[in-house]
N, CA, C and O atoms as CSV, one atom per row, in Angstrom:
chain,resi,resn,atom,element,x,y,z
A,1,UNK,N,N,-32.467,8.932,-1.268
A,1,UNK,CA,C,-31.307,9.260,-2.081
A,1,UNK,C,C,-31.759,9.573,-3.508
A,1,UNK,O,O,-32.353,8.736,-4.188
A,2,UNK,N,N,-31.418,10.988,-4.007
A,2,UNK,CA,C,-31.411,11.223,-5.303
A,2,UNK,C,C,-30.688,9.836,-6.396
A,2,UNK,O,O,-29.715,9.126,-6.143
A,3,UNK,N,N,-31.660,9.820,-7.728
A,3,UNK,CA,C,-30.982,8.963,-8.558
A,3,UNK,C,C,-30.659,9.855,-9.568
A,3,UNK,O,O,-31.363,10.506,-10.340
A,4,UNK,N,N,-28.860,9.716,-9.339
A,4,UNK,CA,C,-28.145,10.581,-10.535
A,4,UNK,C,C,-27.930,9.269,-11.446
A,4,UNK,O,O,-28.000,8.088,-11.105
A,5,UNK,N,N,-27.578,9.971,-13.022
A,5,UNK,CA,C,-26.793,9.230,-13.768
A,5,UNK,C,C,-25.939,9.606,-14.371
A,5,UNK,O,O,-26.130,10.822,-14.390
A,6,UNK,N,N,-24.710,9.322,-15.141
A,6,UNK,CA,C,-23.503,9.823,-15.379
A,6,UNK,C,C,-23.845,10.501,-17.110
A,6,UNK,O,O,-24.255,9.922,-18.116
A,7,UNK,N,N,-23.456,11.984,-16.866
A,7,UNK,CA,C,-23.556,12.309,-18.015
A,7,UNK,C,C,-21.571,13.140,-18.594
A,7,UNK,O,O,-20.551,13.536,-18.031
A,8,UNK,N,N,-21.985,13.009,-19.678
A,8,UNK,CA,C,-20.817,13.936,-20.657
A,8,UNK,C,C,-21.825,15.021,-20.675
A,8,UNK,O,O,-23.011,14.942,-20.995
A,9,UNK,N,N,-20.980,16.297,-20.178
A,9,UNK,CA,C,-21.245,17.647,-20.879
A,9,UNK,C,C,-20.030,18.686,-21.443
A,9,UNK,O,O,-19.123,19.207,-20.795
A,10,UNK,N,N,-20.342,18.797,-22.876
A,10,UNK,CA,C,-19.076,19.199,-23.690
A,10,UNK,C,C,-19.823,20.485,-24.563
A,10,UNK,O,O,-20.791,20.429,-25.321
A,11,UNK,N,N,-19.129,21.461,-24.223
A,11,UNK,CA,C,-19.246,22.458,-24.975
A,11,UNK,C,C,-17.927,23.607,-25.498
A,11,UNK,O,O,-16.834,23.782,-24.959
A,12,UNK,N,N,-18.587,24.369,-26.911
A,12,UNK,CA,C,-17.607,25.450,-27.293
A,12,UNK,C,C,-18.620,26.898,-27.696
A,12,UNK,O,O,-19.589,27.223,-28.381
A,13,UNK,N,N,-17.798,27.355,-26.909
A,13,UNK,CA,C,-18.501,29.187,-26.611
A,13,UNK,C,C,-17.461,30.164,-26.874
A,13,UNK,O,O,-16.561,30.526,-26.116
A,14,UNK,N,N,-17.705,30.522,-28.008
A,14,UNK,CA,C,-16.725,31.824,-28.319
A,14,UNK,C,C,-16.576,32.805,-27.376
A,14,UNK,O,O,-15.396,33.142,-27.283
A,15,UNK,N,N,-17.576,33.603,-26.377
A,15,UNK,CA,C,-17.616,34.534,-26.403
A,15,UNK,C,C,-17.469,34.332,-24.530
A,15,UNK,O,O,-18.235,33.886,-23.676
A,16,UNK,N,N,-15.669,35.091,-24.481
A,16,UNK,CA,C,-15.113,34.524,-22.748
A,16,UNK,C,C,-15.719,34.840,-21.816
A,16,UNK,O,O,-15.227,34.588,-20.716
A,17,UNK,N,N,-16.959,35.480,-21.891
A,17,UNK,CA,C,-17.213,35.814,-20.247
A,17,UNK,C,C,-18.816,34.438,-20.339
A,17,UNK,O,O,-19.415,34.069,-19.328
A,18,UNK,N,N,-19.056,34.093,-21.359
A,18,UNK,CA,C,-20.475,33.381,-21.874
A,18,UNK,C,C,-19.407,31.988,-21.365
A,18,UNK,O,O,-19.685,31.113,-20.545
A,19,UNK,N,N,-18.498,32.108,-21.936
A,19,UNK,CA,C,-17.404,30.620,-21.652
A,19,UNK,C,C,-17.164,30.443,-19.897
A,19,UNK,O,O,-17.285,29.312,-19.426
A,20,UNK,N,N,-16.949,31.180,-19.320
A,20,UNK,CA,C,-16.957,31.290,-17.739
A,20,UNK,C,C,-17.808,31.757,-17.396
A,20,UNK,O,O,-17.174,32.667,-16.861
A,21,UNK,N,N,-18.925,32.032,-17.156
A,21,UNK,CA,C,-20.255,31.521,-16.784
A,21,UNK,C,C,-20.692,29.739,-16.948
A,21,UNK,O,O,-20.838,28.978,-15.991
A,22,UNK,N,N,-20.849,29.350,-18.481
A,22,UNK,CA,C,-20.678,27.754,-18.569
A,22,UNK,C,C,-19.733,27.060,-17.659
A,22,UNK,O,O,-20.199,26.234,-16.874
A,23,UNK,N,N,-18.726,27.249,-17.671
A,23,UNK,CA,C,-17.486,26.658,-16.409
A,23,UNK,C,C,-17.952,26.447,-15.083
A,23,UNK,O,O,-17.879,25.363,-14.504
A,24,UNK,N,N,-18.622,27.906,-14.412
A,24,UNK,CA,C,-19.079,27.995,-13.515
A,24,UNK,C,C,-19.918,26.843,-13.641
A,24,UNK,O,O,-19.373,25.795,-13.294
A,25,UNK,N,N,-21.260,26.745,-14.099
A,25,UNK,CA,C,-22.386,26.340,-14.119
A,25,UNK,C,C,-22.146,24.593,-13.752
A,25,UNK,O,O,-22.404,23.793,-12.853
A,26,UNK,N,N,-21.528,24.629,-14.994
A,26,UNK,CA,C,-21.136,23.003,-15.425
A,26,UNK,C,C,-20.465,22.463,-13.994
A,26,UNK,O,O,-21.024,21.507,-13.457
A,27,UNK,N,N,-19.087,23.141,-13.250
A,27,UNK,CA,C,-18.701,22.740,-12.075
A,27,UNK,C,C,-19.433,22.078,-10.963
A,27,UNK,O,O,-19.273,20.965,-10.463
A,28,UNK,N,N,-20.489,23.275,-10.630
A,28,UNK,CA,C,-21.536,22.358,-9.714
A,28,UNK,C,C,-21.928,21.161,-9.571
A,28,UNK,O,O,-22.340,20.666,-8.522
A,29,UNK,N,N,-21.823,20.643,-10.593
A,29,UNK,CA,C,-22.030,19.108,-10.935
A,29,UNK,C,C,-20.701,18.076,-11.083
A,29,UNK,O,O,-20.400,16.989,-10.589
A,30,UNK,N,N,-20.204,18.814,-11.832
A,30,UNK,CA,C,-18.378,17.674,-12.448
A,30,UNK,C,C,-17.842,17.608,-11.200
A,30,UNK,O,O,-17.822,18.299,-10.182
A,31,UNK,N,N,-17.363,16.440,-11.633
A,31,UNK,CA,C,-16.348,15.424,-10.774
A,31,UNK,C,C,-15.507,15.357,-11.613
A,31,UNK,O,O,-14.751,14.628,-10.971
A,32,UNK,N,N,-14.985,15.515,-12.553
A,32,UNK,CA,C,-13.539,15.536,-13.302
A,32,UNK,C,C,-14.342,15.727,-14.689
A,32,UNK,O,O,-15.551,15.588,-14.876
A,33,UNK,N,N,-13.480,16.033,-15.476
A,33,UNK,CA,C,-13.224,16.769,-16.881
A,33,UNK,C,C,-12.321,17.861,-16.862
A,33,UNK,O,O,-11.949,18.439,-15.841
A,34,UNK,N,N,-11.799,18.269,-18.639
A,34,UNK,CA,C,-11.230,19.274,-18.438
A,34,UNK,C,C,-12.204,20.677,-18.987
A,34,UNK,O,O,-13.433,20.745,-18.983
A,35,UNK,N,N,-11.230,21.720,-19.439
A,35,UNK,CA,C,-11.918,22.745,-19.506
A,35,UNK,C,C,-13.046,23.109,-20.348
A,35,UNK,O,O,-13.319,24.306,-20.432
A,36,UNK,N,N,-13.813,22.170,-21.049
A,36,UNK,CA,C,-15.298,22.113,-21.455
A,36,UNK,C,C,-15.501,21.144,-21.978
A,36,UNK,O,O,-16.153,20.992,-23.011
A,37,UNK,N,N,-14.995,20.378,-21.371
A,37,UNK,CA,C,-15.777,18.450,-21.109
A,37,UNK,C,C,-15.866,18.072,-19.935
A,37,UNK,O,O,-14.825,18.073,-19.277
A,38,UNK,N,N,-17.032,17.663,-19.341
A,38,UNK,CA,C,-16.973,17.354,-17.988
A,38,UNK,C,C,-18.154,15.738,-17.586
A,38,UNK,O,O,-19.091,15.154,-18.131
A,39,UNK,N,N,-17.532,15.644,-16.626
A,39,UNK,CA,C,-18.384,14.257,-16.272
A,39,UNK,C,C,-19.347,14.668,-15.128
A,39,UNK,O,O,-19.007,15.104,-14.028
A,40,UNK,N,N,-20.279,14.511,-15.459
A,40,UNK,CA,C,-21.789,15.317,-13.971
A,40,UNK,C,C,-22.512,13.886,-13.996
A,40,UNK,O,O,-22.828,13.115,-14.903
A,41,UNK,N,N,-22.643,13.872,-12.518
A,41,UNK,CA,C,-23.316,13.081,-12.215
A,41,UNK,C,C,-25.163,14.031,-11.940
A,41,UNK,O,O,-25.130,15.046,-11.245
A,42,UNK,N,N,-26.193,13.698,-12.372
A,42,UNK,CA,C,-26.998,14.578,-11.881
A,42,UNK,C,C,-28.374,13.744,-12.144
A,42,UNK,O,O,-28.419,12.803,-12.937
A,43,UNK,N,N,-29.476,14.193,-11.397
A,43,UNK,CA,C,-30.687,14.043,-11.844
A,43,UNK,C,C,-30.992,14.486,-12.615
A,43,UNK,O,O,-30.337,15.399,-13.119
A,44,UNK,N,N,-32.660,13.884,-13.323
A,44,UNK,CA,C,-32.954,14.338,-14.409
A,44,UNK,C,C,-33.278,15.712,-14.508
A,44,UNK,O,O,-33.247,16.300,-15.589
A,45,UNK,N,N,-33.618,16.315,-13.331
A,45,UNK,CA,C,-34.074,17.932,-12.791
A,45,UNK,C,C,-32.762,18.268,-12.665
A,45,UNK,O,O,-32.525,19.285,-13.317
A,46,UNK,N,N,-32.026,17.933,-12.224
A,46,UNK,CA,C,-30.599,18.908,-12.494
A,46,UNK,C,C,-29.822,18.848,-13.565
A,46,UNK,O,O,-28.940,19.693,-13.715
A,47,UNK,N,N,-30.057,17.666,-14.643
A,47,UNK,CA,C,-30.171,17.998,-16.087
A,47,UNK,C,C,-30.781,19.072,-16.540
A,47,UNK,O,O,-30.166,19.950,-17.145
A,48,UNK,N,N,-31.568,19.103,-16.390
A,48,UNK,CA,C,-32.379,20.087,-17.455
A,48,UNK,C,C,-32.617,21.493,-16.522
A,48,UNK,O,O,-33.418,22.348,-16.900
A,49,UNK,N,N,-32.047,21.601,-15.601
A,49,UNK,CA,C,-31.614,22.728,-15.298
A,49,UNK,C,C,-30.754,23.417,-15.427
A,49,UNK,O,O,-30.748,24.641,-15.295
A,50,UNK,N,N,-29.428,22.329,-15.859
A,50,UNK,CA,C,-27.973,22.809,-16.218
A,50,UNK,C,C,-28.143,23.158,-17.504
A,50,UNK,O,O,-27.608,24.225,-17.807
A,51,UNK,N,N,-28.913,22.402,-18.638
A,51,UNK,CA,C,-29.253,22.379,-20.091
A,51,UNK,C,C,-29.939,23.719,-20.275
A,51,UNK,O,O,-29.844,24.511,-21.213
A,52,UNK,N,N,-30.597,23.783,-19.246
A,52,UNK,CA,C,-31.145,25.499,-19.827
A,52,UNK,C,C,-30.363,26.741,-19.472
A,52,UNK,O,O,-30.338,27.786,-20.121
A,53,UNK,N,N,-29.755,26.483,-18.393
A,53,UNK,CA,C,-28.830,27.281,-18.203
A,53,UNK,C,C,-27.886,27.773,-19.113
A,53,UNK,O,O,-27.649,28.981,-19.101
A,54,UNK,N,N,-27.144,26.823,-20.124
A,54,UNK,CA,C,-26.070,26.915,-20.737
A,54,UNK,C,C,-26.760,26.951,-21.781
A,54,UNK,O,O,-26.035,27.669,-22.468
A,55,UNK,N,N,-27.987,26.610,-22.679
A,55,UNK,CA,C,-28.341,27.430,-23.402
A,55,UNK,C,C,-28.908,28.622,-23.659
A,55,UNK,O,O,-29.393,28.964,-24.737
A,56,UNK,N,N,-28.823,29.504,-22.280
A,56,UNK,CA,C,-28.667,31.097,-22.069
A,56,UNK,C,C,-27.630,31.078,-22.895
A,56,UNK,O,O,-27.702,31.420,-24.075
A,57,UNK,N,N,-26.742,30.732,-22.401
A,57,UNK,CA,C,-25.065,31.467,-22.716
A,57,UNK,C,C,-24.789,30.777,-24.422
A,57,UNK,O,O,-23.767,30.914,-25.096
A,58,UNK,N,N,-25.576,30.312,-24.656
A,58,UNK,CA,C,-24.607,29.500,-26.093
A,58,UNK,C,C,-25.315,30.301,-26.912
A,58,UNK,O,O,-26.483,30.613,-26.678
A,59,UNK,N,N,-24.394,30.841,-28.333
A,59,UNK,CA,C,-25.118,31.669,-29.404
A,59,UNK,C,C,-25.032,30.593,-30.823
A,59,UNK,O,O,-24.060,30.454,-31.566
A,60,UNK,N,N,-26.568,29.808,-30.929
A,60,UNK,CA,C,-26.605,29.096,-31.885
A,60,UNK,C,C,-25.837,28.943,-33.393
A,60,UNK,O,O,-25.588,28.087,-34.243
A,61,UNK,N,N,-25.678,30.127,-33.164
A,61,UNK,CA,C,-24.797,30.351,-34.704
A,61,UNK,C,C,-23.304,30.345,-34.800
A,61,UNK,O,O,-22.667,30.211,-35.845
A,62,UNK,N,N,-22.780,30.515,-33.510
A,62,UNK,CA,C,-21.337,29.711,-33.498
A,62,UNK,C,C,-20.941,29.096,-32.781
A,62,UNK,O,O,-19.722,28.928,-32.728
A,63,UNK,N,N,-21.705,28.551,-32.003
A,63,UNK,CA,C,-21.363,27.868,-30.209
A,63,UNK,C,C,-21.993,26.519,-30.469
A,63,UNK,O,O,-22.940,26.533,-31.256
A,64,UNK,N,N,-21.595,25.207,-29.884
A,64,UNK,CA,C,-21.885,24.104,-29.518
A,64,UNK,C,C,-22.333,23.688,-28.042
A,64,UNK,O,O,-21.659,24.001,-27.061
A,65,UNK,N,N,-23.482,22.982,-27.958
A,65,UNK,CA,C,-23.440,21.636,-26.895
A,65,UNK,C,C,-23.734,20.572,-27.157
A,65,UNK,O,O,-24.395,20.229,-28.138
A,66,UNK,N,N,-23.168,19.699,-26.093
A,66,UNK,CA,C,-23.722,18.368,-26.032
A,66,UNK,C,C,-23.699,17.906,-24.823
A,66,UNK,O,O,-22.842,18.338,-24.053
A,67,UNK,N,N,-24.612,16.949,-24.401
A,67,UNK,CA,C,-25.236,16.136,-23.059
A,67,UNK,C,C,-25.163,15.163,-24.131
A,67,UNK,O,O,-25.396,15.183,-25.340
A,68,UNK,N,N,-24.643,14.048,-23.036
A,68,UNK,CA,C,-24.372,12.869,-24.025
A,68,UNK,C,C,-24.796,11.508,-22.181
A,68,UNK,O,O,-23.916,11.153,-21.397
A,69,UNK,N,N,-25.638,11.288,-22.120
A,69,UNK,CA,C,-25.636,10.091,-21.595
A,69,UNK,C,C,-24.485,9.048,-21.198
A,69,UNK,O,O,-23.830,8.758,-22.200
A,70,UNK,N,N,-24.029,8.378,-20.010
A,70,UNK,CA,C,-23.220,7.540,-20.344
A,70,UNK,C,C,-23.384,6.647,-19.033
A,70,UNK,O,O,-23.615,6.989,-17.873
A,71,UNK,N,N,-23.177,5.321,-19.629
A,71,UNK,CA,C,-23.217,3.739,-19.313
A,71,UNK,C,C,-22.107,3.743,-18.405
A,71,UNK,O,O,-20.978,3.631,-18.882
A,72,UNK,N,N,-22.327,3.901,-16.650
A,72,UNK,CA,C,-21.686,3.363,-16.011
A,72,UNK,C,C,-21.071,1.821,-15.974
A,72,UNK,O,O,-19.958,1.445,-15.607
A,73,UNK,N,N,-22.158,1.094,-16.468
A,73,UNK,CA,C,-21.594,-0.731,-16.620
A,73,UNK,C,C,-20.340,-0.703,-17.624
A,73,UNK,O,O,-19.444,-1.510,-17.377
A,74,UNK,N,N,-20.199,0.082,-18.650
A,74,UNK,CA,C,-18.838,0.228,-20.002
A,74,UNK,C,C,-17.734,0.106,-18.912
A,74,UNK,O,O,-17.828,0.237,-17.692
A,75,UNK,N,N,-16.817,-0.140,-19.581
A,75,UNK,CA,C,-15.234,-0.657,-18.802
A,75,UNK,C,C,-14.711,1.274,-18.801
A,75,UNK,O,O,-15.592,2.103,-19.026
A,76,UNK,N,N,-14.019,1.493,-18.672
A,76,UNK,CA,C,-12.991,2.945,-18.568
A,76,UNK,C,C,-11.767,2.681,-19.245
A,76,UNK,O,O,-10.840,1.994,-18.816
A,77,UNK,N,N,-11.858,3.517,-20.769
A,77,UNK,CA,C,-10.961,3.315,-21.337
A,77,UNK,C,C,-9.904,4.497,-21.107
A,77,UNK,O,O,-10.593,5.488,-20.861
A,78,UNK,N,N,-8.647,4.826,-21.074
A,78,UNK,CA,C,-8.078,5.798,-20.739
A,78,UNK,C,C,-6.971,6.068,-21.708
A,78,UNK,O,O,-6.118,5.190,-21.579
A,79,UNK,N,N,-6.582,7.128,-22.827
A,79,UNK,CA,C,-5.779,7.441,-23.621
A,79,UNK,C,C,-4.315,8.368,-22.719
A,79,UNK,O,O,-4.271,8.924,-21.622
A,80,UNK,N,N,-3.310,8.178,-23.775
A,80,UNK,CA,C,-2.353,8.989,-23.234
A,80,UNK,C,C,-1.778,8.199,-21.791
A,80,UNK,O,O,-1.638,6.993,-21.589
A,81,UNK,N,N,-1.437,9.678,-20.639
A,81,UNK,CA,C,-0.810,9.766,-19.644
A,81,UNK,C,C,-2.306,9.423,-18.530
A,81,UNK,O,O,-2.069,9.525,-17.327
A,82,UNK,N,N,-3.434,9.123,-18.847
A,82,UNK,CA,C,-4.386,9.170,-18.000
A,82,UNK,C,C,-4.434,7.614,-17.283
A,82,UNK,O,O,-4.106,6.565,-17.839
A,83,UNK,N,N,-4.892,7.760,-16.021
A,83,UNK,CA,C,-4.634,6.661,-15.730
A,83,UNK,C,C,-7.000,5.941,-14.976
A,83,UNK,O,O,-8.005,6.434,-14.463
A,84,UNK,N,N,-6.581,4.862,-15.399
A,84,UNK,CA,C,-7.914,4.358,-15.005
A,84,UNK,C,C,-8.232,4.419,-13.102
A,84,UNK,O,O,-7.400,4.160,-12.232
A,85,UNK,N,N,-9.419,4.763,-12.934
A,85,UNK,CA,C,-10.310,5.280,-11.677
A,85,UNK,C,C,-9.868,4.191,-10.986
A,85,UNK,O,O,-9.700,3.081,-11.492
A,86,UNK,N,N,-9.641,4.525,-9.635
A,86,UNK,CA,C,-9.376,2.993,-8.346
A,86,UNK,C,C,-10.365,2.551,-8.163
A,86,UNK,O,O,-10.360,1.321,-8.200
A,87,UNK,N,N,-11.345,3.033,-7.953
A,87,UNK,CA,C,-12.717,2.699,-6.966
A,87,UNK,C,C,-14.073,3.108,-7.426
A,87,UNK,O,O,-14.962,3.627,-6.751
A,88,UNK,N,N,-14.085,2.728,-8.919
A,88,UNK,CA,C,-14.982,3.112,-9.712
A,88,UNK,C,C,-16.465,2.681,-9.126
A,88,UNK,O,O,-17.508,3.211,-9.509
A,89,UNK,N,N,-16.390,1.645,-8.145
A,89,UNK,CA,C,-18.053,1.466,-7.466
A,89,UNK,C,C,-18.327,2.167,-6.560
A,89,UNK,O,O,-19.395,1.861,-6.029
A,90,UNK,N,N,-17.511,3.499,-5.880
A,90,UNK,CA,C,-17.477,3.750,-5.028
A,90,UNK,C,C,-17.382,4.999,-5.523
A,90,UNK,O,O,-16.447,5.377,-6.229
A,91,UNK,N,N,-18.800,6.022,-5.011
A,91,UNK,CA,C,-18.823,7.826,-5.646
A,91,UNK,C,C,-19.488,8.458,-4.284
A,91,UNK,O,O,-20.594,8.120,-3.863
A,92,UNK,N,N,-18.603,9.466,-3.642
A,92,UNK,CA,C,-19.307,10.600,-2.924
A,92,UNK,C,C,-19.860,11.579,-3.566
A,92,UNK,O,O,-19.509,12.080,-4.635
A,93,UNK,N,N,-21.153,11.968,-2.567
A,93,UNK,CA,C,-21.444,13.505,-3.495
A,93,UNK,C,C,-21.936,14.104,-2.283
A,93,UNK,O,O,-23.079,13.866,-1.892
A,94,UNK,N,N,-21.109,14.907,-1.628
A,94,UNK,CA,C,-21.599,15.614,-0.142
A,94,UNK,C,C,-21.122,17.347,-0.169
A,94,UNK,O,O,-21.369,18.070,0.796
């Protein structure tokens, strides 16, 4: 069994067809987020395969990313209308 770990990937891309390409890309991986924040579970090779990918598409001078690591053991805090995960020990990936 691959060892994924839970990452944030959040980005802003001016330029719409560079923005859906990223969407695309980023999907392969997310299990929920919205339209350029997403939660990927992935290896470290499918990190840095997604990371290079999307810095094809990002134009340093007005576009953002971030890969941000994140601590499955943290509790799930949920703002708004969102409601907290049922079965947070429990993840398919098939």
């Amino acid at each position: 069994m691959k060892n994924r770990t839970l990452h944030l990937i959040a980005y802003d891309i001016s330029k719409p067809k560079c923005l859906r390409a990223a969407l695309k890309a980023t999907r392969d991986y997310a299990t929920g987020g919205q339209q350029s924040v997403h939660e990927c579970w992935m290896t470290d090779a499918e990190r840095g395969d997604l990371l290079a990918t999307l810095s094809m598409l990002i134009d340093e001078s007005t576009d953002s990313l971030i890969c941000i690591h994140l601590d499955t053991r943290q509790q799930v805090i949920t703002l708004g209308k969102a409601k907290s995960p049922n079965d947070t020990d429990l993840f398919y990936i098939g």
